[in-house]
N, C-alpha and C positions, 0 to 999 in steps of 0.2 A: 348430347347425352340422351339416353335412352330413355323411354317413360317405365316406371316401376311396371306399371299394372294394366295389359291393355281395357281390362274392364274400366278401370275409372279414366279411361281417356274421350269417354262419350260417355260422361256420366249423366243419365236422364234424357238421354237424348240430344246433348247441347253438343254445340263444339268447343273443345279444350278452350280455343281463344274467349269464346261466349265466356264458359266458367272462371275462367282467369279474370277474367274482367270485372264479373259483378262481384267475386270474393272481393276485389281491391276495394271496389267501390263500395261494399260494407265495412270499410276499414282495414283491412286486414295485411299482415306484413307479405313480403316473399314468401318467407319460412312457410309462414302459416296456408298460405294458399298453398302451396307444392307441399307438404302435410293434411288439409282438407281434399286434396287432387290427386293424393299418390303420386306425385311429380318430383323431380330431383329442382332444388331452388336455381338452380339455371336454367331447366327449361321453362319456367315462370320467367325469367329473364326477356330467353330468348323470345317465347310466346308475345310479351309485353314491346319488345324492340319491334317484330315484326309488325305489330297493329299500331303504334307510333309513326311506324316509314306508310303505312296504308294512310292514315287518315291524316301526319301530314303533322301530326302534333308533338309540340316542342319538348315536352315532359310527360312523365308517368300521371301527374295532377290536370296536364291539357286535357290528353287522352279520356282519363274518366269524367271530366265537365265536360267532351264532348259526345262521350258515348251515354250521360246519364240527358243533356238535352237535345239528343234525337231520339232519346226511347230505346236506344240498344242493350243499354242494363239498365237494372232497375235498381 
C-alpha cells in the first residue's frame, strides 16, 4: 500500500521504521500509529515485519524490548 502523505513519511527527520517503532514502544496500537504517521494500518504492518526479519525477533513485544535496550527508541 501506498503511504498517505509523502510529508509525514520522514517526519522530523527520522525514518518511517524509527517512527513506527518508538510510537509502539509508547504503547500505541497499529491504528493509532498509521493515524499519528499518515500511514494506511498495513504499512505499520509491513514496516513492523520488515524490522522483525532485520533483528531476528520472534514478536512485535521482542522487537520493542530489543530496540528499547540498545537505545534505538526511546
Amino acid at each position: 500500500m501506498a503511504r498517505r502523505s509523502s510529508a509525514s513519511s520522514d517526519r522530523n527527520g527520522e525514518r518511517p521504521q524509527l517512527a513506527v517503532l518508538e510510537q509502539l514502544a509508547a504503547g500505541r496500537s497499529y491504528v493509532q500509529v498509521a493515524q499519528a504517521l499518515g500511514l494506511f494500518p498495513g504499512m505499520v504492518e509491513s514496516e513492523i515485519d520488515n524490522m522483525r526479519r532485520k533483528f531476528g525477533a520472534r514478536s512485535t513485544h521482542n522487537l520493542i524490548t530489543m530496540a528499547l535496550t540498545r537505545g534505538i527508541a526511546a
